[in-house]
RODO-436190 format. One record per atom (N, C-alpha, C): z, x, y; atom name. Coordinates in steps of 0.2 Angstrom, whole numbers, plus 5000, padded with zeros to 4 digits. Example, Ala and Ser with C-alpha at 12.3 -4.5 7.8 and 13.67 -1.06 7.14 Angstrom:
RODO-436190
Z | X | Y | atomo
5039 | 5066 | 4972 | N
5039 | 5062 | 4978 | CA
5039 | 5066 | 4984 | C
5035 | 5064 | 4989 | N
5036 | 5068 | 4995 | CA
5039 | 5064 | 5000 | C
//
This chain:
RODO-436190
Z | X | Y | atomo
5019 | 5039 | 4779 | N
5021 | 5032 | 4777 | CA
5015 | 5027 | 4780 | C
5012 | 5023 | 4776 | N
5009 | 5019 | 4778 | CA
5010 | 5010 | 4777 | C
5008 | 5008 | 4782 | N
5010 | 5001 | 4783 | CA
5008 | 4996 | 4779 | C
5011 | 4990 | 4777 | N
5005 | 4987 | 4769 | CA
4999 | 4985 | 4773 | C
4997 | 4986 | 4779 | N
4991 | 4982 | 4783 | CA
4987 | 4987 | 4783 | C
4989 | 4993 | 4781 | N
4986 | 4999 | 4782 | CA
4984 | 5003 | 4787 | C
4979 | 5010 | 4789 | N
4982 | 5013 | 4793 | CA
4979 | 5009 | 4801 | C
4975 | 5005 | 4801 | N
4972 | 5000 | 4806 | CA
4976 | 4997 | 4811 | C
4985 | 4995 | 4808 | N
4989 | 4994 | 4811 | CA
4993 | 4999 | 4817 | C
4993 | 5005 | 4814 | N
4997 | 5011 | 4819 | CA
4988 | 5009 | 4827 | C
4984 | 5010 | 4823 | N
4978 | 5010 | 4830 | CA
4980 | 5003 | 4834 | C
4983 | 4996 | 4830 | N
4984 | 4990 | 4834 | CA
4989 | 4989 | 4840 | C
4994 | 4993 | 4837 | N
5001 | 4993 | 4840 | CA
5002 | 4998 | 4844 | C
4997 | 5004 | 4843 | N
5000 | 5010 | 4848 | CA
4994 | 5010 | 4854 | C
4985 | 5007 | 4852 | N
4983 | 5009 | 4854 | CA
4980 | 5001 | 4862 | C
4973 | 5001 | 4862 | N
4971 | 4996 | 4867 | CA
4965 | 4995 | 4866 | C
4963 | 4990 | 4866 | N
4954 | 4989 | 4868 | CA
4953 | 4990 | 4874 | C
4946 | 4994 | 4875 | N
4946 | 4997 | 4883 | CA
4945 | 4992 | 4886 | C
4945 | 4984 | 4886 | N
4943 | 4978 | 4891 | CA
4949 | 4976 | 4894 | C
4955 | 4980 | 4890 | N
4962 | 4978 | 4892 | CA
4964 | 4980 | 4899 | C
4960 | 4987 | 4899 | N
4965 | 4993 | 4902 | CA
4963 | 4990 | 4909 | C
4957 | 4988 | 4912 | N
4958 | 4984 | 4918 | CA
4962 | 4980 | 4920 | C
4964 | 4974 | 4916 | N
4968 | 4969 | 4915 | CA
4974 | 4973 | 4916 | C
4978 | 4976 | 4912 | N
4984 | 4983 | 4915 | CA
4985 | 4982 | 4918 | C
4979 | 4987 | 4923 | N
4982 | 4990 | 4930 | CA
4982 | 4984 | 4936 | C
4976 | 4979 | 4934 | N
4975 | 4975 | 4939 | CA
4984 | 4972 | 4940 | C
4985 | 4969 | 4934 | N
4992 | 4967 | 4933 | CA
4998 | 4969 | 4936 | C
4998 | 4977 | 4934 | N
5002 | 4981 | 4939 | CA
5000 | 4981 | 4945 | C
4996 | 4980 | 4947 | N
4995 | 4981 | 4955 | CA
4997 | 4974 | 4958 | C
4995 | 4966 | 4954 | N
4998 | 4961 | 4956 | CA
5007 | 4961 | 4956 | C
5011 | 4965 | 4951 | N
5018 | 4965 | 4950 | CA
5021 | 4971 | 4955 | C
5018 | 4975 | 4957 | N
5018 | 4980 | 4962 | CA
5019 | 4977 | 4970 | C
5014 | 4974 | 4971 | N
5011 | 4969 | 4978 | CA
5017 | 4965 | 4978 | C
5020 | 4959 | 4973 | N
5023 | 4952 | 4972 | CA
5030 | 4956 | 4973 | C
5032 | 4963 | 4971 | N
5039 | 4967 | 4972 | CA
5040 | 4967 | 4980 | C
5036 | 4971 | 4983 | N
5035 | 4971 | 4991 | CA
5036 | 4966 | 4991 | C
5031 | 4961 | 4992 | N
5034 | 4954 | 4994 | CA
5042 | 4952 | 4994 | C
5042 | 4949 | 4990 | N
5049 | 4947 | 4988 | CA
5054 | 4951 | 4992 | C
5054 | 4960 | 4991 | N
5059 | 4963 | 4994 | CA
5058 | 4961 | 5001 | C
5052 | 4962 | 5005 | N
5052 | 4957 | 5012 | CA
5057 | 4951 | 5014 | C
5055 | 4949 | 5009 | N
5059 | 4941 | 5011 | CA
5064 | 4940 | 5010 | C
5066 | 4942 | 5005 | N
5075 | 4943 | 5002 | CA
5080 | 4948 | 5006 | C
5076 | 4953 | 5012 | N
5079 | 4957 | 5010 | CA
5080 | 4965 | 5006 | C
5083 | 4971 | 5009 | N
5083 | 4978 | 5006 | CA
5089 | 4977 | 5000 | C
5092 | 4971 | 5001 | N
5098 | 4972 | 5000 | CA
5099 | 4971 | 4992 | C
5095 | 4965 | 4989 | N
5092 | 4967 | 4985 | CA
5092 | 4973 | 4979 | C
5090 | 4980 | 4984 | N
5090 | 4985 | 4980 | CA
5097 | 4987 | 4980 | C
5101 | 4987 | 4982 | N
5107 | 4990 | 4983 | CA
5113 | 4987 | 4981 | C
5120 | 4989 | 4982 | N
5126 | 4988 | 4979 | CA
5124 | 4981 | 4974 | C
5124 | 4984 | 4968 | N
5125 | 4979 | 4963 | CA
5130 | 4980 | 4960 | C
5134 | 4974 | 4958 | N
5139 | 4972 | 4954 | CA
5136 | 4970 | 4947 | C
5138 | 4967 | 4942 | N
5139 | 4967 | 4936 | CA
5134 | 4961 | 4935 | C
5132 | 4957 | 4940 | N
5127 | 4951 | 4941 | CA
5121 | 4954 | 4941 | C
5121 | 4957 | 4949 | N
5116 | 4961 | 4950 | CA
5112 | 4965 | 4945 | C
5115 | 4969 | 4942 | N
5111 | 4974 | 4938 | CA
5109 | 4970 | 4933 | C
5114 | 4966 | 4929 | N
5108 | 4959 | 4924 | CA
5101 | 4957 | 4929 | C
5101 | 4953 | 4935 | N
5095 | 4952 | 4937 | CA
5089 | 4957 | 4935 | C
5093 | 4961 | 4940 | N
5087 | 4969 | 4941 | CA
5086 | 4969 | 4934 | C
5088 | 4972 | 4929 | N
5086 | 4973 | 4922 | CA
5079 | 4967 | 4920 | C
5082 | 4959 | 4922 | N
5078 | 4954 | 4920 | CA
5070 | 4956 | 4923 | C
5071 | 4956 | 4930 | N
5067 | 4959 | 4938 | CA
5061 | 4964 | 4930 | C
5064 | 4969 | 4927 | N
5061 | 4976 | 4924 | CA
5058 | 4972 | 4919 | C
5061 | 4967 | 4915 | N
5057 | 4965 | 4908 | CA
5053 | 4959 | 4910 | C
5054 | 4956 | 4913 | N
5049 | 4950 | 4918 | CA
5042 | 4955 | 4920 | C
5045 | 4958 | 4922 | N
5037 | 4964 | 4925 | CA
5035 | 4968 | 4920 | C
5038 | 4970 | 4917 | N
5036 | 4973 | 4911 | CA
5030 | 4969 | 4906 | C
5033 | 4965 | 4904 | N
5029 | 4960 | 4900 | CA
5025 | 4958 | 4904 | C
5023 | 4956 | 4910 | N
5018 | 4954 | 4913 | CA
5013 | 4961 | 4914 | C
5015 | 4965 | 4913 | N
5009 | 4971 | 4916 | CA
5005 | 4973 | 4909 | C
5009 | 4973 | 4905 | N
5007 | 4974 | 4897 | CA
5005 | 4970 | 4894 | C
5005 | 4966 | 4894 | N
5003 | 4958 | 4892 | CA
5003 | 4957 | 4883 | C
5000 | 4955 | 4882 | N
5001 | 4954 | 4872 | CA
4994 | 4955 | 4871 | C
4996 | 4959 | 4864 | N
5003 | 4964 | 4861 | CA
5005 | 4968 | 4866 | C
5011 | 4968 | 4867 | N
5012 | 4974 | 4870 | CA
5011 | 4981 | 4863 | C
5006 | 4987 | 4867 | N
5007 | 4992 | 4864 | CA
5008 | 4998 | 4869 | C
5010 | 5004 | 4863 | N
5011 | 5010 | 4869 | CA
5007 | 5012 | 4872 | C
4997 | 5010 | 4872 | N
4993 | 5012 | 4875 | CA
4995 | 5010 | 4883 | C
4995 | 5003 | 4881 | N
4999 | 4996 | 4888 | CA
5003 | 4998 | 4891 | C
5008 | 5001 | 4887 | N
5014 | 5002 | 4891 | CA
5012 | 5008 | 4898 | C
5008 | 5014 | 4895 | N
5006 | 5019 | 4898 | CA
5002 | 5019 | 4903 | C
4997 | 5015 | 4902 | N
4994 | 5013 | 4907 | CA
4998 | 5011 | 4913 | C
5001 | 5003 | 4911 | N
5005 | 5003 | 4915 | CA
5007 | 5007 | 4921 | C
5013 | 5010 | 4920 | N
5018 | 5014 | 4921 | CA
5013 | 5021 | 4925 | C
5007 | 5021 | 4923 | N
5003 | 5025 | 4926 | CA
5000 | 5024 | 4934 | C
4999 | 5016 | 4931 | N
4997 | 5014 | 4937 | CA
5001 | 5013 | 4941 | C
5008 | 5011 | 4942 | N
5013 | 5010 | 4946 | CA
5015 | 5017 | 4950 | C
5012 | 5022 | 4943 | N
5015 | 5027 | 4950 | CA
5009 | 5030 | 4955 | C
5004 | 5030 | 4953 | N
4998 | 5030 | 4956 | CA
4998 | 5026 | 4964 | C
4999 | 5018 | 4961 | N
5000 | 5014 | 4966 | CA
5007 | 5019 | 4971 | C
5013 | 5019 | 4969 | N
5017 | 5022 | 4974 | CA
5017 | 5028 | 4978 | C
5012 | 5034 | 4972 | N
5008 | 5038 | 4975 | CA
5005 | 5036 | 4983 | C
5001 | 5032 | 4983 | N
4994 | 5029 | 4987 | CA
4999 | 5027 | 4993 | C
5005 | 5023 | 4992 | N
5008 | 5021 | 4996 | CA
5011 | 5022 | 5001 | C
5016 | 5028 | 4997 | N
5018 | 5035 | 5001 | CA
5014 | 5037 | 5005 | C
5008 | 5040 | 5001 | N
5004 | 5044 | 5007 | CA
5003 | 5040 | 5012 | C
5000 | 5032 | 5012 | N
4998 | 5029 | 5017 | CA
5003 | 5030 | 5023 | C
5009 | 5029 | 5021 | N
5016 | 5029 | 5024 | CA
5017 | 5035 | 5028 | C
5017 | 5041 | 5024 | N
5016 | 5048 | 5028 | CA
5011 | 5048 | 5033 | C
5004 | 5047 | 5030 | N
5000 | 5048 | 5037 | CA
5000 | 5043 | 5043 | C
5002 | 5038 | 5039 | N
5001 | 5033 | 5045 | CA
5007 | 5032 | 5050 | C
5014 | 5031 | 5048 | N
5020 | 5032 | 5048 | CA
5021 | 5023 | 5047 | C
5017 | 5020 | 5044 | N
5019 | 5014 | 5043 | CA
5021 | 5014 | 5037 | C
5029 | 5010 | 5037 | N
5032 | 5007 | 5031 | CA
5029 | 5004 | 5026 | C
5027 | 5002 | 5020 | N
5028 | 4997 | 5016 | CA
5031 | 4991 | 5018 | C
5037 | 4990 | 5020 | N
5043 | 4985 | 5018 | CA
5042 | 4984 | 5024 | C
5042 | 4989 | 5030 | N
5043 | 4988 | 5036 | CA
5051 | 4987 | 5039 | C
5053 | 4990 | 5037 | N
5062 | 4987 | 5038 | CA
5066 | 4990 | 5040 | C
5067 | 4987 | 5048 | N
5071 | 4989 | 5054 | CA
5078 | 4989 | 5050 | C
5082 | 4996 | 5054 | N
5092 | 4994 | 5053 | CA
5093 | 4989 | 5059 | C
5099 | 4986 | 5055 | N
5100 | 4980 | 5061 | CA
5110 | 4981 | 5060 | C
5109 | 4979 | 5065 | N
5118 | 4978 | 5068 | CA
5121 | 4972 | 5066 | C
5125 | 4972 | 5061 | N
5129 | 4966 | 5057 | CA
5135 | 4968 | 5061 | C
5139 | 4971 | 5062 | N
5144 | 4969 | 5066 | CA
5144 | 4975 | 5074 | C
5147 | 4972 | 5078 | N
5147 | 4977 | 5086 | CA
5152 | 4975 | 5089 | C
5157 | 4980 | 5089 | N
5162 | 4981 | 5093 | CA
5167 | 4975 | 5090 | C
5169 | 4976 | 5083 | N
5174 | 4971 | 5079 | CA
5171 | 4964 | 5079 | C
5166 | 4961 | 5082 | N
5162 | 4957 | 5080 | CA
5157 | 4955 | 5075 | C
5157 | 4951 | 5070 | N
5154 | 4951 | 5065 | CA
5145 | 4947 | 5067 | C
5140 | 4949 | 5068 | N
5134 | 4945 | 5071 | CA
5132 | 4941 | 5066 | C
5136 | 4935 | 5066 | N
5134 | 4930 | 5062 | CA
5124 | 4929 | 5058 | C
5121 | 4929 | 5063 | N
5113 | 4928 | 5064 | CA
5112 | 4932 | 5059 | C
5114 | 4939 | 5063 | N
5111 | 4947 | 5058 | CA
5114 | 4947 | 5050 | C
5120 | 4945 | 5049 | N
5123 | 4944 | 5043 | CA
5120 | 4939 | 5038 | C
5116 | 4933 | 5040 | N
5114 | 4929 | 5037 | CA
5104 | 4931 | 5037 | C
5103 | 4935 | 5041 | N
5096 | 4936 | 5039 | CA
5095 | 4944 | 5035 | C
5102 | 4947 | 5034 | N
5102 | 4953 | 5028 | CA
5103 | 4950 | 5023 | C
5107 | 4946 | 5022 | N
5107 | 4941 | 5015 | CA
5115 | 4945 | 5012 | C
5119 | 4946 | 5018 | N
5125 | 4950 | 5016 | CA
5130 | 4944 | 5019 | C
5135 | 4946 | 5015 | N
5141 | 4943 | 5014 | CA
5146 | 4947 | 5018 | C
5151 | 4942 | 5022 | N
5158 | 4945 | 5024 | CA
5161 | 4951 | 5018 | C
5163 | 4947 | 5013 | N
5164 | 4953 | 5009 | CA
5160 | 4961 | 5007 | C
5155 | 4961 | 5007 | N
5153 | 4965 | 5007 | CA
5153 | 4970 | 5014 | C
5153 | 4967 | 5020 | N
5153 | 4970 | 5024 | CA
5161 | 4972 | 5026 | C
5164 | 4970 | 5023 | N
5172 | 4972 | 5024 | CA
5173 | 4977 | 5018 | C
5170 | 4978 | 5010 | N
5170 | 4983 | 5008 | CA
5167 | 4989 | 5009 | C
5161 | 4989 | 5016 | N
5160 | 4994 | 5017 | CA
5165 | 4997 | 5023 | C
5166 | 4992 | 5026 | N
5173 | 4996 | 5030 | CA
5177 | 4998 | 5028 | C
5181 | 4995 | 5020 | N
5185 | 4999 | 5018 | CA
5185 | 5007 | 5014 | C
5176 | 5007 | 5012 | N
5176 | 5013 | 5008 | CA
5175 | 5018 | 5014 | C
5174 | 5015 | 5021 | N
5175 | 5021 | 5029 | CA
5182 | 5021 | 5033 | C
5187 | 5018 | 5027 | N
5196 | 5020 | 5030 | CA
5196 | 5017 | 5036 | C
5193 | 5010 | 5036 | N
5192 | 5005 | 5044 | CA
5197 | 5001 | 5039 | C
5203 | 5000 | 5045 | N
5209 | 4994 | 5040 | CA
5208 | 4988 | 5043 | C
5205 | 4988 | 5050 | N
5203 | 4979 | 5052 | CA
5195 | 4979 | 5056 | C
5192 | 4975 | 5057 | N
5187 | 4976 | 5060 | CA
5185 | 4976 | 5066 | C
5192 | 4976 | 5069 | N
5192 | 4979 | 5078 | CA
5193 | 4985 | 5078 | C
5193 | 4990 | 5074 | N
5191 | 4995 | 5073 | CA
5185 | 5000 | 5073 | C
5180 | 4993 | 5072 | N
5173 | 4997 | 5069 | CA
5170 | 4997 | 5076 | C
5166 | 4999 | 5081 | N
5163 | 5000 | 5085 | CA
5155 | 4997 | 5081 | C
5153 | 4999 | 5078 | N
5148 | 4995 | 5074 | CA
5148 | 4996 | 5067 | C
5144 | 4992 | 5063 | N
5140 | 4992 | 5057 | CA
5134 | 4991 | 5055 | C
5131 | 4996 | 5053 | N
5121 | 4997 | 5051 | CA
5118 | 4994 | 5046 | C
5116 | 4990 | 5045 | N
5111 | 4987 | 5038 | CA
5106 | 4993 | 5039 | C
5108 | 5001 | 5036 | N
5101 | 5003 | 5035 | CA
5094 | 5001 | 5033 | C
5088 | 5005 | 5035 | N
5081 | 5002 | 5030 | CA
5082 | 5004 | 5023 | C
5087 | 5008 | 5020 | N
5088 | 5008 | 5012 | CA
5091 | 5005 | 5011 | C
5098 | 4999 | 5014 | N
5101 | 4993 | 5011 | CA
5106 | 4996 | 5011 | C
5110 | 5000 | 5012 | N
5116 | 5005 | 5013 | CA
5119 | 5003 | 5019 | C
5126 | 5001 | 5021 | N
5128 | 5000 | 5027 | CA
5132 | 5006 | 5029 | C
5131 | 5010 | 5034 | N
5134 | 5013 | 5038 | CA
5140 | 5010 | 5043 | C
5146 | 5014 | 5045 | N
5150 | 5012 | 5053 | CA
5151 | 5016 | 5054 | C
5152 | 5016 | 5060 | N
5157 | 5019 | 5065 | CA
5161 | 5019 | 5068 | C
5167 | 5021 | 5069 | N
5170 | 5018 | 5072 | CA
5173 | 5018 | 5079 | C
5176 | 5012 | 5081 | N
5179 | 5012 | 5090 | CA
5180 | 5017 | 5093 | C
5177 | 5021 | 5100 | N
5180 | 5026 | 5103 | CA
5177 | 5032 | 5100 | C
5170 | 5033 | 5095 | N
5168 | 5038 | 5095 | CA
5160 | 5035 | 5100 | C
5157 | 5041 | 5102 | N
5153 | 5044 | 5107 | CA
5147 | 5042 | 5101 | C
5142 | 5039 | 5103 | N
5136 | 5037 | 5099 | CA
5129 | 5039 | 5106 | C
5126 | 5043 | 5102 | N
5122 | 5047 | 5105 | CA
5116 | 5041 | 5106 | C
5114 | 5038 | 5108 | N
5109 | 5033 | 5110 | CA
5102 | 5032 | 5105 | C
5099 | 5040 | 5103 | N
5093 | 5043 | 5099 | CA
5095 | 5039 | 5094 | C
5103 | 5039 | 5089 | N
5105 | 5038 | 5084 | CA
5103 | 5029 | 5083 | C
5104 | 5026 | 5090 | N
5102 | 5019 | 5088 | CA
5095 | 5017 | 5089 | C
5090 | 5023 | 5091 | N
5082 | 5020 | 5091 | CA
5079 | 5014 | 5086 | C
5079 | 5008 | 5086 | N
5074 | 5006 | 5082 | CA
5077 | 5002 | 5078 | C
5085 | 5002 | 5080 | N
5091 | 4998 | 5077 | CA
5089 | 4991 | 5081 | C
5088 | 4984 | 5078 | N
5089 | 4978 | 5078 | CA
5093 | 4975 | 5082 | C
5093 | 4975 | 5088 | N
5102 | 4972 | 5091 | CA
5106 | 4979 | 5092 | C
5103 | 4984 | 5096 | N
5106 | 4990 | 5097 | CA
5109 | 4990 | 5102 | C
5108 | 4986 | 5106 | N
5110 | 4985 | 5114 | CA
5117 | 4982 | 5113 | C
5119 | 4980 | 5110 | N
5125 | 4974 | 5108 | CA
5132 | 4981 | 5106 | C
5130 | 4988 | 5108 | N
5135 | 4992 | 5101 | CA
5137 | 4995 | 5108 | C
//
């Protein structure tokens, strides 16, 4: 089937002029860079427990960066490029990370609550909420929060507890934010 513009149009939409394709990558390497960022400053937590808010944002997060990395027209050359370079870029990343053992993000666990106490400081510089921290006690069968011996704001944005009266091997808290406090 051919399109009334004729076949010059499948070349426009599917394909790229090569001046583009640095413009692409460069692109994605600026929306790749500006994600790091942001996650820094806001927070892991960002990535994680999303509610019905959440995943609209992130969705937006994907079409905001999308369209900026493909620019116009978007076509499926764009797109791939794209998408090429993002994992290339994550590629490079990792490995920097493995060899080096330097993080990306950089992102210490930190102690939002110790010994039934909730560390006001730590809870406001994760960008978590009482409630969310009281959800994670409940999916760990903790009915009050003098129960919890502590609570982890993992580096994946996942909160961990434990609770009062178990034995926490020292190793376990290396490198944890406020680990002297548990």
């Amino acid at each position: 089937m051919t399109p009334p513009e004729g076949l010059h149009t499948y070349a426009y939409y599917l394909g790229i002029e090569p001046w583009r394709i640095p413009i692409v990558m460069l692109s994605a390497l600026g929306i790749y860079l500006a994600f790091l960022l942001f996650v820094k400053l806001f927070g892991v937590r960002v990535l994680t427990g999303w509610n019905g808010f959440d995943a609209i944002i992130i969705i937006m997060f994907g079409a905001v960066a999308g369209r900026v990395i493909i620019g116009h027209p978007p076509t499926l050359a764009a797109g791939v490029i794209g998408l090429g370079t993002l994992m290339v870029l994550e590629m490079i990343f990792g490995a920097v990370q493995s060899v080096t053992g330097i993080r990306s993000l950089n992102v210490k666990p930190r102690v939002i609550v110790a010994h039934g106490k909730i560390l006001e400081k730590n809870l406001r510089r994760a960008h978590l909420t009482r409630v969310e921290v009281f959800g994670a006690l409940r999916r760990a069968g903790v009915a009050q929060l003098s129960q919890a011996q502590c609570v982890i704001l993992e580096s994946t944005g996942g909160l961990s507890v434990i609770r009062e009266g178990e034995k926490v091997d020292p190793s376990f808290l290396a490198g944890v934010i406020d680990a002297e406090k548990v």
